[in-house]
C-alpha positions as CSV (number, residue, x, y, z in Angstrom):
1,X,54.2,158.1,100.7
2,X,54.3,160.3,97.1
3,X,56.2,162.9,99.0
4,X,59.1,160.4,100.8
5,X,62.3,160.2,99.4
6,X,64.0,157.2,100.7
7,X,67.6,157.9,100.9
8,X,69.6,155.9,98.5
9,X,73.4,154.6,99.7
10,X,75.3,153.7,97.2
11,X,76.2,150.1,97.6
12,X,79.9,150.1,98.7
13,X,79.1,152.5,101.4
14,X,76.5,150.3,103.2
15,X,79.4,148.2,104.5
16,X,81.8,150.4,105.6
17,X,83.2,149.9,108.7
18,X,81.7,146.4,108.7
19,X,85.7,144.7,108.2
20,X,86.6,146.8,111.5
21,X,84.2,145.4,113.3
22,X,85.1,141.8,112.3
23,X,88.7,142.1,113.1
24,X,88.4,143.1,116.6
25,X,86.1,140.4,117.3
26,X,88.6,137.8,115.7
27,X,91.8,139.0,117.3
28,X,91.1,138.1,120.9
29,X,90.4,134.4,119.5
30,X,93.7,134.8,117.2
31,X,96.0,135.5,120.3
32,X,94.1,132.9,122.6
33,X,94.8,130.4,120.3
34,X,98.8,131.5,120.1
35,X,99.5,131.7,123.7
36,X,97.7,127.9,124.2
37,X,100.0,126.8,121.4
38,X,102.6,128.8,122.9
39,X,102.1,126.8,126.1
40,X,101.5,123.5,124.3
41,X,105.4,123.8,122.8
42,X,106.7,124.7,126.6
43,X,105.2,121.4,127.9
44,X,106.6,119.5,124.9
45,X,110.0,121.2,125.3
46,X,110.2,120.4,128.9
47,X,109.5,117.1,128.3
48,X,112.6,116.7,126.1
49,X,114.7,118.3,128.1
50,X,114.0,116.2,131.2
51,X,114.6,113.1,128.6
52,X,117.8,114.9,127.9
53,X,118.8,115.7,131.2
54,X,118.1,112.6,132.8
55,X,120.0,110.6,130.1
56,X,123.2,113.0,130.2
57,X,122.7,112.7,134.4
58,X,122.8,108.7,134.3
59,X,125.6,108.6,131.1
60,X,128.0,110.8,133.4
61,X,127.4,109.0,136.7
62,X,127.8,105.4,134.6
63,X,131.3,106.5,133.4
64,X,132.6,108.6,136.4
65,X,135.8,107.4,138.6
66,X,135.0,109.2,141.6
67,X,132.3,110.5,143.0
68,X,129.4,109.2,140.6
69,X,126.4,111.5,142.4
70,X,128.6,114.5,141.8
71,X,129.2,113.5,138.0
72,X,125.6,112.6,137.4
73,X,124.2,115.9,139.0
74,X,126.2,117.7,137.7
75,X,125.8,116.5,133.5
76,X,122.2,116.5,134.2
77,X,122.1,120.2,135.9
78,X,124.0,121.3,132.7
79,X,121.7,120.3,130.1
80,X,118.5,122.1,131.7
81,X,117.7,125.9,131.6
82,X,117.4,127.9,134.8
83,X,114.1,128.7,134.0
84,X,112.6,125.6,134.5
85,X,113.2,125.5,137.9
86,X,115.0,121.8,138.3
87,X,114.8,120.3,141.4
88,X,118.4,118.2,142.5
89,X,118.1,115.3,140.2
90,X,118.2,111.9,142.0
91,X,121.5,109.7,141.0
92,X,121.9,106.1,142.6
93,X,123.7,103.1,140.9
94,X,121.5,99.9,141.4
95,X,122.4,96.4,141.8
96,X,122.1,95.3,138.2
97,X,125.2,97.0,137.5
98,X,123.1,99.9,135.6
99,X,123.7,103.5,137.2
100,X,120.3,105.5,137.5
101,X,119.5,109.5,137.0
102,X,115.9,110.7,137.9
103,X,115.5,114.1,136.9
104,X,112.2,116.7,137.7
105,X,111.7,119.8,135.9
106,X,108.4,122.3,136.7
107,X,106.9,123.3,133.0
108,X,107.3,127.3,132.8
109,X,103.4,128.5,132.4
110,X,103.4,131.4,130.2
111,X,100.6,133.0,132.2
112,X,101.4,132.9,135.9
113,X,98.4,132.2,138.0
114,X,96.2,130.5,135.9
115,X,98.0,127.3,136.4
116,X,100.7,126.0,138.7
117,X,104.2,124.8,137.0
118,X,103.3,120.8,137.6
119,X,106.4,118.8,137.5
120,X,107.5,116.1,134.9
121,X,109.9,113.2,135.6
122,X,112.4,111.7,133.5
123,X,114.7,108.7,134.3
124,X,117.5,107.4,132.4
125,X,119.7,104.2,133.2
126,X,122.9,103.4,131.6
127,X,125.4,100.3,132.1
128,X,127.9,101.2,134.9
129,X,131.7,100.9,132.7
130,X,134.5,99.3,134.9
């Protein structure tokens, strides 16, 4: 072993390369971890739109004149985004003299395929005015 020279790197070379390496490993967990937060913030978002919707839906068809289906589909159709895909909402007054909106939107998934759009109801009841 007299006549072996080990080769000596110097100590900030034995590393090199090494951050590289750690950042391509981490970046697939960084962006998994955005688009599921991503998602989580669409399902809360739809959920206050419905609220929204159905509210507006069941305020309109309380105060209308005429045609109180019309008015209450129509206020809650306005409040929601195309993209969420909202079915017709469901306007009736009931007996207790309280006018009722029903209103279901599908939450947008941000990577088609992997899960299907379920749907998310929101109803809102408001005193019919005379």
């Amino acid at each position: 072993m007299r006549g072996t020279r080990l080769l000596r790197i110097p100590r900030g070379e034995r590393d090199r390369g090494q951050t590289v390496i750690e950042f391509v490993g981490v970046v697939p967990l960084i962006l998994l971890l955005l688009v599921a937060l991503w998602q989580c913030a669409l399902v809360g978002y739809t959920f206050v739109l419905v609220g929204n919707a159905a509210d507006e839906g069941a305020r309109a068809g309380a105060a209308a004149e005429g045609d109180a289906v019309a008015a209450c589909r129509t206020a809650a159709l306005h409040e929601v985004p195309s993209s969420f895909h909202p079915d017709s909402p469901a306007c009736e007054p009931e007996g207790t003299g309280m006018y009722r909106a029903t209103v279901t939107l599908h939450i947008p998934i941000l990577i088609p395929g992997v899960l299907n759009g379920f749907p998310v109801d929101g109803t809102a009841a408001h005193v019919k005015e005379r």
